[in-house]
Biopython code that builds the backbone (N, CA, C, O; Angstrom):
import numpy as np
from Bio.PDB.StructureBuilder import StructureBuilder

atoms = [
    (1, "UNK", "N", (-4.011, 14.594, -24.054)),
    (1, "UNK", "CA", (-2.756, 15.106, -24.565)),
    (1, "UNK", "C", (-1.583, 14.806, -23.649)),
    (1, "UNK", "O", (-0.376, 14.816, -23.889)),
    (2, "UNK", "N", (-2.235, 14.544, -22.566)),
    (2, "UNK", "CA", (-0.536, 14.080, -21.349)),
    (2, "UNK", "C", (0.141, 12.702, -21.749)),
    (2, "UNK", "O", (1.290, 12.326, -21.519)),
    (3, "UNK", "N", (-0.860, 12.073, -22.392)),
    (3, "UNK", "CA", (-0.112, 10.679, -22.577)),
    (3, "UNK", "C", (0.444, 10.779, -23.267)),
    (3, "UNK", "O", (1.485, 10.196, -22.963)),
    (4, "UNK", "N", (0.582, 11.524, -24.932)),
    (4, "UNK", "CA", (1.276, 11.073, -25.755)),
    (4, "UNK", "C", (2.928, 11.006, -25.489)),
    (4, "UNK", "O", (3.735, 10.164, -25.883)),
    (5, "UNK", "N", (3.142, 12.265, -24.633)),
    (5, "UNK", "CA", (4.613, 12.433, -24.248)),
    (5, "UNK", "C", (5.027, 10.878, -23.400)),
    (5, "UNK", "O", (6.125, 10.341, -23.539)),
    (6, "UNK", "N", (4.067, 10.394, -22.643)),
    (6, "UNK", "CA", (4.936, 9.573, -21.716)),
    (6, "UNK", "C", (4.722, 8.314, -22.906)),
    (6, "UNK", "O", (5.704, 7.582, -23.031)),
    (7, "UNK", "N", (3.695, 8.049, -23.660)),
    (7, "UNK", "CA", (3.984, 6.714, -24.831)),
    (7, "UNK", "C", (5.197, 6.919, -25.808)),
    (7, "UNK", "O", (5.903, 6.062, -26.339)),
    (8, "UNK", "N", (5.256, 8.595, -25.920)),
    (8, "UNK", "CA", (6.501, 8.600, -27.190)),
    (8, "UNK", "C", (7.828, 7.992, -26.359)),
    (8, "UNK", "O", (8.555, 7.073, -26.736)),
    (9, "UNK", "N", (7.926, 8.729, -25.186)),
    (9, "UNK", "CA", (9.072, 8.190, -24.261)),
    (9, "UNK", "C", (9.173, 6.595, -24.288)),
    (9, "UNK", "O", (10.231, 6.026, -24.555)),
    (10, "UNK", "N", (7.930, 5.886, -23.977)),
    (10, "UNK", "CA", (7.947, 4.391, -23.865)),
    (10, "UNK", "C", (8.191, 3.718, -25.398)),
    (10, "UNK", "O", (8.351, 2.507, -25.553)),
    (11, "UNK", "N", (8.194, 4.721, -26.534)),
    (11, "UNK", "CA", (8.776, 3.723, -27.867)),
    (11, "UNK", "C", (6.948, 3.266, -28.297)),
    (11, "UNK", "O", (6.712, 2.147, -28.752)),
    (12, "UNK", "N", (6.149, 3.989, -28.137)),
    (12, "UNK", "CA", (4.695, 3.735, -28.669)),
    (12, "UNK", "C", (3.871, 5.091, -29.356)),
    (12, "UNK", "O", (3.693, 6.206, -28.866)),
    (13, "UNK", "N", (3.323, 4.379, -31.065)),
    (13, "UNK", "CA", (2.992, 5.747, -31.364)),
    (13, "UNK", "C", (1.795, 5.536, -31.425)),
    (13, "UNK", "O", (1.271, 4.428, -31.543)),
    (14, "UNK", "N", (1.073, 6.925, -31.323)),
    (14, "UNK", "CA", (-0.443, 6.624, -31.374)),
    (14, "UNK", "C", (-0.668, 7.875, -31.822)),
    (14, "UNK", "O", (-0.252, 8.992, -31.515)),
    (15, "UNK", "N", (-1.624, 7.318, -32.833)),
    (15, "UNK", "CA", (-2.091, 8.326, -34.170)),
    (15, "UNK", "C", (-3.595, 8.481, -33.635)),
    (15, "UNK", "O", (-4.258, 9.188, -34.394)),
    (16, "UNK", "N", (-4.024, 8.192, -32.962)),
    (16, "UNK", "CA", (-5.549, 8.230, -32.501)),
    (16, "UNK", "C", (-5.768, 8.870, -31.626)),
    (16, "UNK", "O", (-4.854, 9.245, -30.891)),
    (17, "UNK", "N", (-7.356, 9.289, -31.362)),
    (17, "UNK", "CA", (-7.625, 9.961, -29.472)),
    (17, "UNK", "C", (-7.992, 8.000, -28.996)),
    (17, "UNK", "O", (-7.841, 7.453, -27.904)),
    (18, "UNK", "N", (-8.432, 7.474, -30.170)),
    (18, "UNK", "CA", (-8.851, 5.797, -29.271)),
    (18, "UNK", "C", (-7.618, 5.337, -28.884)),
    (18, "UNK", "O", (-7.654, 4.717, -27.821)),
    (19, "UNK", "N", (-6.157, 5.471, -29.577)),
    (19, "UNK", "CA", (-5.251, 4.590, -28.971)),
    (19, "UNK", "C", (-5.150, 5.011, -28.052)),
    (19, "UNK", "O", (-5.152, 4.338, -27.021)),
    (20, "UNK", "N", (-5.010, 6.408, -28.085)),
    (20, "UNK", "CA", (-4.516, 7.240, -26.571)),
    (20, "UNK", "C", (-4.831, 6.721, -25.667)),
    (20, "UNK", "O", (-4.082, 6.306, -24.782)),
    (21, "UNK", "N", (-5.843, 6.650, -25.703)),
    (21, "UNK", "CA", (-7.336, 5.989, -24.572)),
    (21, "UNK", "C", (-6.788, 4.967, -24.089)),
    (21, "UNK", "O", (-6.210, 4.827, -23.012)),
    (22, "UNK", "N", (-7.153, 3.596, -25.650)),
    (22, "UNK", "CA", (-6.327, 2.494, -24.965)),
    (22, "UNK", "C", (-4.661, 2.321, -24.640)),
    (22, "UNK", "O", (-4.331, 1.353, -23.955)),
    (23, "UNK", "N", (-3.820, 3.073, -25.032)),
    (23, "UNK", "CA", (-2.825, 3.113, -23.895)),
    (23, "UNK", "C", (-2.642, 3.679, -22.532)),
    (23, "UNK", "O", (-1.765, 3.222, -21.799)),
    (24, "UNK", "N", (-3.648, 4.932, -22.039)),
    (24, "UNK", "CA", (-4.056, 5.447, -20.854)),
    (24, "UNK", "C", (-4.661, 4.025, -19.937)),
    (24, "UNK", "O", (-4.123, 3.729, -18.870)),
    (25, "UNK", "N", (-5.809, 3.226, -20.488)),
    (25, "UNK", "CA", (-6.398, 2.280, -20.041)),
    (25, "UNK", "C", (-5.384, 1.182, -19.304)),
    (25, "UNK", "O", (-5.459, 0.764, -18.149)),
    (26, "UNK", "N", (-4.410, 0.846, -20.339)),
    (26, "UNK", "CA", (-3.197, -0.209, -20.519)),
    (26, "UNK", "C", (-2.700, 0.030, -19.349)),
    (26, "UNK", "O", (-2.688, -0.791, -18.433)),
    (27, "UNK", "N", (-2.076, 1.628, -19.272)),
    (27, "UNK", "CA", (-0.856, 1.789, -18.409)),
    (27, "UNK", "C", (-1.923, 2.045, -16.814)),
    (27, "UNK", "O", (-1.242, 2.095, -15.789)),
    (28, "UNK", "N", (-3.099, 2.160, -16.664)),
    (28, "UNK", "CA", (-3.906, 2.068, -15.461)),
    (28, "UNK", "C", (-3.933, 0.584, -14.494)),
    (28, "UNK", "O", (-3.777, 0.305, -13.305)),
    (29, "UNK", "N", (-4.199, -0.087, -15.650)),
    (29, "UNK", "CA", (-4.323, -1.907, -15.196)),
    (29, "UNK", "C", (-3.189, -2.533, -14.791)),
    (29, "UNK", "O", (-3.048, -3.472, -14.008)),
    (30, "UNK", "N", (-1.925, -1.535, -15.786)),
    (30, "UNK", "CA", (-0.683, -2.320, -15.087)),
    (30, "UNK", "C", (-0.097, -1.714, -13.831)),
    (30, "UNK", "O", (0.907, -2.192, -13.301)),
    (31, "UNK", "N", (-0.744, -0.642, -13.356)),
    (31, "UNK", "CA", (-0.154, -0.078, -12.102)),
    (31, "UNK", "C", (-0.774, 0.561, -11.486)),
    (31, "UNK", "O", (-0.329, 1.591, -10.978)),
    (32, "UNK", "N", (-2.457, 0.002, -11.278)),
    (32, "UNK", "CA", (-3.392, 0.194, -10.385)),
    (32, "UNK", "C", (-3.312, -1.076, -9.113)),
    (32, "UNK", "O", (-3.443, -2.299, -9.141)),
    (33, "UNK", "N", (-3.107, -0.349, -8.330)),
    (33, "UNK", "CA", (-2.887, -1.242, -6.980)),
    (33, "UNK", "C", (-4.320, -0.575, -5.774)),
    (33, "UNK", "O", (-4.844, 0.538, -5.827)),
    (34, "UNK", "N", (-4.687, -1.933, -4.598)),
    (34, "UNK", "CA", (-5.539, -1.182, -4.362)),
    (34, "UNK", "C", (-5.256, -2.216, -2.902)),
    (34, "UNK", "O", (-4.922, -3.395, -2.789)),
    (35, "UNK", "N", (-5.524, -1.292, -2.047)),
    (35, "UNK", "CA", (-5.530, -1.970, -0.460)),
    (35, "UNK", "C", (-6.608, -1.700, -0.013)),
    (35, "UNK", "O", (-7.071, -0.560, 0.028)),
    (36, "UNK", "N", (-7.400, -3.158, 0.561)),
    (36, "UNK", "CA", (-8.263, -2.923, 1.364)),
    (36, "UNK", "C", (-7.737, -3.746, 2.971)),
    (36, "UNK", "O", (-6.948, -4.689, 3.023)),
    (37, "UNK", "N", (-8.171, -3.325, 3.742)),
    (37, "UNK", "CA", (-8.335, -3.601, 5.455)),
    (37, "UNK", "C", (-9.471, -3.963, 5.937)),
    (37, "UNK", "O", (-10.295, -3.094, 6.221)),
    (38, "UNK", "N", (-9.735, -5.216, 6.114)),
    (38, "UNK", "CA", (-10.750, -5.632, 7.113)),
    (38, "UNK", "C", (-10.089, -6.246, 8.093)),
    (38, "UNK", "O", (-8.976, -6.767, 8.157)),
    (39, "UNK", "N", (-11.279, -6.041, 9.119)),
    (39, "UNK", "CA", (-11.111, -6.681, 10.662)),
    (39, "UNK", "C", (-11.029, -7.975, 10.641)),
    (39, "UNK", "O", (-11.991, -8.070, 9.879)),
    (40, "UNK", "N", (-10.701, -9.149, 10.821)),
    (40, "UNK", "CA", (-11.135, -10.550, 10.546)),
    (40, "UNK", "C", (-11.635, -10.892, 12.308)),
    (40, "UNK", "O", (-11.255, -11.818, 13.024)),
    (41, "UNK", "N", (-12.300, -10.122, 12.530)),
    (41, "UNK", "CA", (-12.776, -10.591, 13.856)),
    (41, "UNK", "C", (-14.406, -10.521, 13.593)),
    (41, "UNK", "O", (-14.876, -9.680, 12.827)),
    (42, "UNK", "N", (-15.136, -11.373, 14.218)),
    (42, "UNK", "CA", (-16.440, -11.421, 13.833)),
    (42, "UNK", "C", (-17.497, -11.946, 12.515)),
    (42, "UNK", "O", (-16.851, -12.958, 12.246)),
    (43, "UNK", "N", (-18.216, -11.961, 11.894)),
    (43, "UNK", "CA", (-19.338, -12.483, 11.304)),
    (43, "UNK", "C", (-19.249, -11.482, 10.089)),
    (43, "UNK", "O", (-19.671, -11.915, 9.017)),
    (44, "UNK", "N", (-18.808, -10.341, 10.118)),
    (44, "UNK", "CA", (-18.941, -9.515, 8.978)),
    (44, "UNK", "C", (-17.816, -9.944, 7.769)),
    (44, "UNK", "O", (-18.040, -9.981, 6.559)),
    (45, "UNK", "N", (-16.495, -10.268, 8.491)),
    (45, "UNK", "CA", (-15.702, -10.725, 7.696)),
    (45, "UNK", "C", (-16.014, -12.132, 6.502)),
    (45, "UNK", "O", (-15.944, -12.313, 5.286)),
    (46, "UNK", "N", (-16.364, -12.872, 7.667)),
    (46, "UNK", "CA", (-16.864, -14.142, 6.569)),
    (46, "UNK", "C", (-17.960, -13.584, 5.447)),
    (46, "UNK", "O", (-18.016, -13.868, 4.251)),
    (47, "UNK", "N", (-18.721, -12.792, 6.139)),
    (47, "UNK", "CA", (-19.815, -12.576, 5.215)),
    (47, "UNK", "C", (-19.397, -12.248, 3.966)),
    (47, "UNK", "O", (-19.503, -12.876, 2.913)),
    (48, "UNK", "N", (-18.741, -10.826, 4.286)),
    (48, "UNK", "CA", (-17.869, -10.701, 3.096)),
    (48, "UNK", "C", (-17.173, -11.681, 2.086)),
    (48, "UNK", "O", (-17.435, -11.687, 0.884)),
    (49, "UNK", "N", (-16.421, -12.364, 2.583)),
    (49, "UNK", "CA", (-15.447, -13.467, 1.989)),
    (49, "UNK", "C", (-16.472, -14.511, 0.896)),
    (49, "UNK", "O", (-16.128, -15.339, 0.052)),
    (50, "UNK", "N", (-17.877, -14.038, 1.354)),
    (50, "UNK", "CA", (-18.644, -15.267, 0.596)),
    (50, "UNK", "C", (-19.381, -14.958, -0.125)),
    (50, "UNK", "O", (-19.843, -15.688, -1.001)),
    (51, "UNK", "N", (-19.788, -13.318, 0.150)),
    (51, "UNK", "CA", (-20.457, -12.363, -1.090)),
    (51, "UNK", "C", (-18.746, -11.904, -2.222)),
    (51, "UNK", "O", (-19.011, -11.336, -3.281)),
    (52, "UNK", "N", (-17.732, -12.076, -2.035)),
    (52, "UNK", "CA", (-16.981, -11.626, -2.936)),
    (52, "UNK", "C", (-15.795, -12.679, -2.642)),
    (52, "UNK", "O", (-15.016, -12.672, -1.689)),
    (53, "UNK", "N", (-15.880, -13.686, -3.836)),
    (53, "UNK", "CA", (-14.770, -14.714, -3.000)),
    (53, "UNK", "C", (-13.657, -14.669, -3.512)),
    (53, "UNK", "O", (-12.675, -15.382, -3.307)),
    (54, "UNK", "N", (-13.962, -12.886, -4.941)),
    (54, "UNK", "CA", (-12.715, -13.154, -5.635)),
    (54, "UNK", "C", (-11.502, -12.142, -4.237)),
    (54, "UNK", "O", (-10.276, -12.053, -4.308)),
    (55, "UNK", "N", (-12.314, -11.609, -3.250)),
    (55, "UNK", "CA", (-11.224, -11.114, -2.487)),
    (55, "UNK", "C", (-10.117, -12.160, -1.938)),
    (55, "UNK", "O", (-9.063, -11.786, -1.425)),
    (56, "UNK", "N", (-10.456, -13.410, -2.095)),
    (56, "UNK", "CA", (-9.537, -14.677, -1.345)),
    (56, "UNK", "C", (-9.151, -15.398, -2.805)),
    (56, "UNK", "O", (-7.973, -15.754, -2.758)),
    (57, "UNK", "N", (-9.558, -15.611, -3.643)),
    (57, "UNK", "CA", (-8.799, -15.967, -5.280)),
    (57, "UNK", "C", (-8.255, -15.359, -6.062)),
    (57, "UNK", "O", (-7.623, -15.910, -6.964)),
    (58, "UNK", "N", (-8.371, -13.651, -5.903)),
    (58, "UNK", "CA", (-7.512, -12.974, -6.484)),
    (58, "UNK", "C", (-6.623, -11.990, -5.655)),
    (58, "UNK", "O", (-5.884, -11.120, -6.117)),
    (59, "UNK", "N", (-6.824, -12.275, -4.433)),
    (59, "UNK", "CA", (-5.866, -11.414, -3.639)),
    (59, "UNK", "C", (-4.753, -11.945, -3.462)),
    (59, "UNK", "O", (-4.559, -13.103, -3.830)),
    (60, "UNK", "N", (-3.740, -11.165, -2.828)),
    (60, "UNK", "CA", (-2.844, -11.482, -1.975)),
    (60, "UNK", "C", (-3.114, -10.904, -0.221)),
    (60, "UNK", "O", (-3.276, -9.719, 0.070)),
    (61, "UNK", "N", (-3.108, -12.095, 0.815)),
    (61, "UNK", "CA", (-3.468, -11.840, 2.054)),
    (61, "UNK", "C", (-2.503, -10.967, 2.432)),
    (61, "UNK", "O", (-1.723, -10.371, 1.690)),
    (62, "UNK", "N", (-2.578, -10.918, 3.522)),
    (62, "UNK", "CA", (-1.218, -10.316, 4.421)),
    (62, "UNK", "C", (-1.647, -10.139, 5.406)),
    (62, "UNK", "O", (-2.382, -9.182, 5.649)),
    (63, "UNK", "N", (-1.135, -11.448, 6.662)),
    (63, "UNK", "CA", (-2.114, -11.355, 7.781)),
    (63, "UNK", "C", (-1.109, -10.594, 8.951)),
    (63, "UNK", "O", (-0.012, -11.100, 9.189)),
    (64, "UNK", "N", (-1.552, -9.344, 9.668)),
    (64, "UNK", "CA", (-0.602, -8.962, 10.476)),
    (64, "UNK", "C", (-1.123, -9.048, 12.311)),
    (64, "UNK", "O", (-2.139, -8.627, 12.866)),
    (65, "UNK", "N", (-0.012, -9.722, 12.804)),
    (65, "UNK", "CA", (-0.804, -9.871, 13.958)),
    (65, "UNK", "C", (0.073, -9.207, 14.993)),
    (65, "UNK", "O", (1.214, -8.915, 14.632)),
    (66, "UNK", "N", (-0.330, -8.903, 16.334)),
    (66, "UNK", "CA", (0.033, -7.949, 17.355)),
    (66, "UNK", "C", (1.829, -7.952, 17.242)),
    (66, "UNK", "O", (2.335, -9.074, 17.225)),
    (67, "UNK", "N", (2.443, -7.174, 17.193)),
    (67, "UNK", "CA", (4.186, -7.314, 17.424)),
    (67, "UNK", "C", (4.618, -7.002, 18.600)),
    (67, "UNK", "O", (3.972, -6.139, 19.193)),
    (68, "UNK", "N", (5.861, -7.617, 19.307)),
    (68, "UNK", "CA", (5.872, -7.640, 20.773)),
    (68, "UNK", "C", (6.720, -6.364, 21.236)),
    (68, "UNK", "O", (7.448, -6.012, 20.308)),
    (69, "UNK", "N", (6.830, -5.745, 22.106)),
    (69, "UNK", "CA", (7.200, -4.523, 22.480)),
    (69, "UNK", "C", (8.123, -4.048, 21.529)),
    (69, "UNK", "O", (7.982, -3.222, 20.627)),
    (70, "UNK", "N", (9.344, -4.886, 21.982)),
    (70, "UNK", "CA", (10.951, -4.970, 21.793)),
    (70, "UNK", "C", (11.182, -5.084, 19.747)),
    (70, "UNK", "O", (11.917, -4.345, 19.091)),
    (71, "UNK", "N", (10.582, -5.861, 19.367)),
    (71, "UNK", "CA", (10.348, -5.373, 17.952)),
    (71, "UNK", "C", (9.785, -4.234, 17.664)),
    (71, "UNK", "O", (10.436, -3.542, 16.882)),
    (72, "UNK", "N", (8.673, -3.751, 18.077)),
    (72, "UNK", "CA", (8.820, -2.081, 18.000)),
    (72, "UNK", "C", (9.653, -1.292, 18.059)),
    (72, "UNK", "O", (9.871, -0.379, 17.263)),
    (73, "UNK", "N", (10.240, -1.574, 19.061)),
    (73, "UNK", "CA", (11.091, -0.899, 19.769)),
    (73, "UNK", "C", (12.361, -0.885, 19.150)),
    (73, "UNK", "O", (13.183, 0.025, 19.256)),
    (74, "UNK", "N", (12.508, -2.072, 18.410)),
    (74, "UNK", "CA", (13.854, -2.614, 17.464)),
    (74, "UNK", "C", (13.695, -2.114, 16.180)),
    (74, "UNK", "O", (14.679, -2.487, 15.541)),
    (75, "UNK", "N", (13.048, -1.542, 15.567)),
    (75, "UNK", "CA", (12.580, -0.937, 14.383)),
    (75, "UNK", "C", (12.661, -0.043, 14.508)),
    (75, "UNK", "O", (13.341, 0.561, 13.678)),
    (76, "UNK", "N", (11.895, 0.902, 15.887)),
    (76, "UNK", "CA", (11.702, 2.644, 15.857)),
    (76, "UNK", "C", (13.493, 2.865, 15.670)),
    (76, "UNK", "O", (13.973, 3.481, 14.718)),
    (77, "UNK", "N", (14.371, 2.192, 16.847)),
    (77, "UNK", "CA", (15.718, 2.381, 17.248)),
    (77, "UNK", "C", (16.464, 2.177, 15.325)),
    (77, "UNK", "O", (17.196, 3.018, 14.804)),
    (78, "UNK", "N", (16.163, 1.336, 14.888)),
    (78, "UNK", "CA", (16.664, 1.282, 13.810)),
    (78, "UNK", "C", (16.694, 2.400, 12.659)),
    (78, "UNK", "O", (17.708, 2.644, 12.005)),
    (79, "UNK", "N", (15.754, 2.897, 12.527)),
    (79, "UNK", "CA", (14.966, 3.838, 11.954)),
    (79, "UNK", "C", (15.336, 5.476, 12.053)),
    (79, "UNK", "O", (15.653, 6.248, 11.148)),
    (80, "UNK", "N", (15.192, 5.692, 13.349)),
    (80, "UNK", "CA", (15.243, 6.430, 14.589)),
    (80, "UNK", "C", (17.370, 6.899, 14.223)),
    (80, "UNK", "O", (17.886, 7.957, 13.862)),
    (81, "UNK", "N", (17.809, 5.933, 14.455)),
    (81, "UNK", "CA", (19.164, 6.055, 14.484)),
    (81, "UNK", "C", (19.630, 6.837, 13.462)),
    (81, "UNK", "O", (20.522, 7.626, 13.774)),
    (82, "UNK", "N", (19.242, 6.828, 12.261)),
    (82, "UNK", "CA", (20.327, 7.556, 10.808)),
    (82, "UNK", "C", (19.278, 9.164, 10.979)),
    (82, "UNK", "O", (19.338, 9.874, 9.975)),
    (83, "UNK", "N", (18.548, 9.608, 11.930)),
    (83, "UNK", "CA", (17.609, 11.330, 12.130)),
    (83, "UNK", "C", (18.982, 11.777, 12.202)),
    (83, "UNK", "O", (19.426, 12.592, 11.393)),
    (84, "UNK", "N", (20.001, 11.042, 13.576)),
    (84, "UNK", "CA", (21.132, 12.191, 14.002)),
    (84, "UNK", "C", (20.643, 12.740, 14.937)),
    (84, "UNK", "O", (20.025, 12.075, 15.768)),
    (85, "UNK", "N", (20.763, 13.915, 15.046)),
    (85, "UNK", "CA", (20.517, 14.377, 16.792)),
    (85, "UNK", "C", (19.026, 14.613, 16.798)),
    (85, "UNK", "O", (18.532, 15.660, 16.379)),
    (86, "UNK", "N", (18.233, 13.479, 17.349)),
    (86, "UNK", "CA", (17.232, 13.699, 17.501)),
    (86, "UNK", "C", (16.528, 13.363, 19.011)),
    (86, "UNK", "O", (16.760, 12.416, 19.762)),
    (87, "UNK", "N", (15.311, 14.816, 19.221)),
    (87, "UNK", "CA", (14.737, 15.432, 19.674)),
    (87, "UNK", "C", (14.844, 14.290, 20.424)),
    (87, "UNK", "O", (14.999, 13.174, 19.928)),
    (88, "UNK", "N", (14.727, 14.652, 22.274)),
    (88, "UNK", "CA", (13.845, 14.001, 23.249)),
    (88, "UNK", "C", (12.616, 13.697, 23.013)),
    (88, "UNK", "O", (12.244, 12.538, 23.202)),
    (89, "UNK", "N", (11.772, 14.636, 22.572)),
    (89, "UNK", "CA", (10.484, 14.413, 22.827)),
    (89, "UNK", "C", (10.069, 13.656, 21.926)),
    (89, "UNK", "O", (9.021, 13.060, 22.171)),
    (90, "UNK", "N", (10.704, 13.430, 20.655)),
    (90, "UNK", "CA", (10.380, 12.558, 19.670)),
    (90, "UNK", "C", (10.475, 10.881, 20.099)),
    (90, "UNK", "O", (9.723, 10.021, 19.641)),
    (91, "UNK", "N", (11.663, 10.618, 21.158)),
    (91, "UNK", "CA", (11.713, 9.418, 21.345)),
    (91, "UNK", "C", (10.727, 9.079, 22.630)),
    (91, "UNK", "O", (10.265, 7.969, 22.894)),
    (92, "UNK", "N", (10.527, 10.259, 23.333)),
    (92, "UNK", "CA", (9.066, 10.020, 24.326)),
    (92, "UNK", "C", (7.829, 9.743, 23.565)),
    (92, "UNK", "O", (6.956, 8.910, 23.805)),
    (93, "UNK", "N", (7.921, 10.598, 22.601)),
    (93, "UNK", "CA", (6.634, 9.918, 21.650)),
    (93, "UNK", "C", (6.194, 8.834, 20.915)),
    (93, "UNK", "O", (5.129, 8.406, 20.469)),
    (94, "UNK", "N", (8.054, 8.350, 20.950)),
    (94, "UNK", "CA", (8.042, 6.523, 20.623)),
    (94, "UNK", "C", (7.716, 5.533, 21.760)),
    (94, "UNK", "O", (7.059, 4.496, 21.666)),
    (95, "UNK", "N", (8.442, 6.178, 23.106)),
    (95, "UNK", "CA", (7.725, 5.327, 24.216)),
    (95, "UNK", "C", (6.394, 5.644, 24.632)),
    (95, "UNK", "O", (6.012, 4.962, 25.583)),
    (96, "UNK", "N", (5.739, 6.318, 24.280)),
    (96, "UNK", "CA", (4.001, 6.764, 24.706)),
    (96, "UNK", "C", (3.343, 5.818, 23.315)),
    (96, "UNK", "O", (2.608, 4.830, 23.289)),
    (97, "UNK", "N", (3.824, 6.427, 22.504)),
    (97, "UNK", "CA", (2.825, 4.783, 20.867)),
    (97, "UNK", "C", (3.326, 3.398, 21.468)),
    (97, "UNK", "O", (2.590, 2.426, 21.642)),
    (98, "UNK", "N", (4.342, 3.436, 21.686)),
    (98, "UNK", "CA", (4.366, 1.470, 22.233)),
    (98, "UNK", "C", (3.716, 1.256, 23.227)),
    (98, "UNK", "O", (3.377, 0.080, 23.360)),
    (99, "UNK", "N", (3.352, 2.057, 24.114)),
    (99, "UNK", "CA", (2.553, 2.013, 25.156)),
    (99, "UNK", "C", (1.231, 1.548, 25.027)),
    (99, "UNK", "O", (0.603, 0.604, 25.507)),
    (100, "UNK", "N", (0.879, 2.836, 23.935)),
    (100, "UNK", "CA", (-0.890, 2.699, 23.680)),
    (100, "UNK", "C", (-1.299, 0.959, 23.512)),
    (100, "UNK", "O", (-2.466, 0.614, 23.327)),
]
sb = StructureBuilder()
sb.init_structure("model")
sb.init_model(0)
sb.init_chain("A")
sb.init_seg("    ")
for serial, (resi, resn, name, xyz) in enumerate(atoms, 1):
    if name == "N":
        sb.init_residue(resn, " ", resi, " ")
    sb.init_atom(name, np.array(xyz, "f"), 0.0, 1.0, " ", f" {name:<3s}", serial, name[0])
structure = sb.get_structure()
């Protein structure tokens, strides 16, 4: 019963509990997103990549690699800047994470 309100809104009528369904289904596929994270260090990764190769034909990569202090540091400051009066200890806690 939750869908029908958001299909009447979208200009779709459905006289059925099956359309319902298949417009519940519809609107899942078009805005089901899903992140996974692997390590690419070691033997497990490939393994993977070759038991499931649609993770490399239907993905999109996104390879992120170490960032250097000062870009941290150029982001937190960026970020950091529109708080307004913010806390000491908050920006010690930005220099103790760039640290780690």
């Amino acid at each position: 019963e939750l869908v029908r309100p958001v299909a009447e809104k979208a200009g779709v009528e459905l006289h059925t509990q099956a359309e319902a369904m298949q417009y519940f289904a519809k609107c899942c596929r078009q805005n089901l997103h899903v992140v996974l994270a692997f390590s690419p260090v070691g033997d497990a990764f490939r393994d993977r990549l070759r038991m499931f190769p649609s993770l490399v034909n239907c993905c999109a990569i996104d390879w992120f690699s170490e960032w250097p202090r000062e870009a941290l540091l150029s982001v937190a400051d960026h970020f950091l800047s529109d708080v307004g009066d913010i806390d000491q200890k908050l920006k010690r806690g930005r220099e103790l994470h760039t640290q780690a």
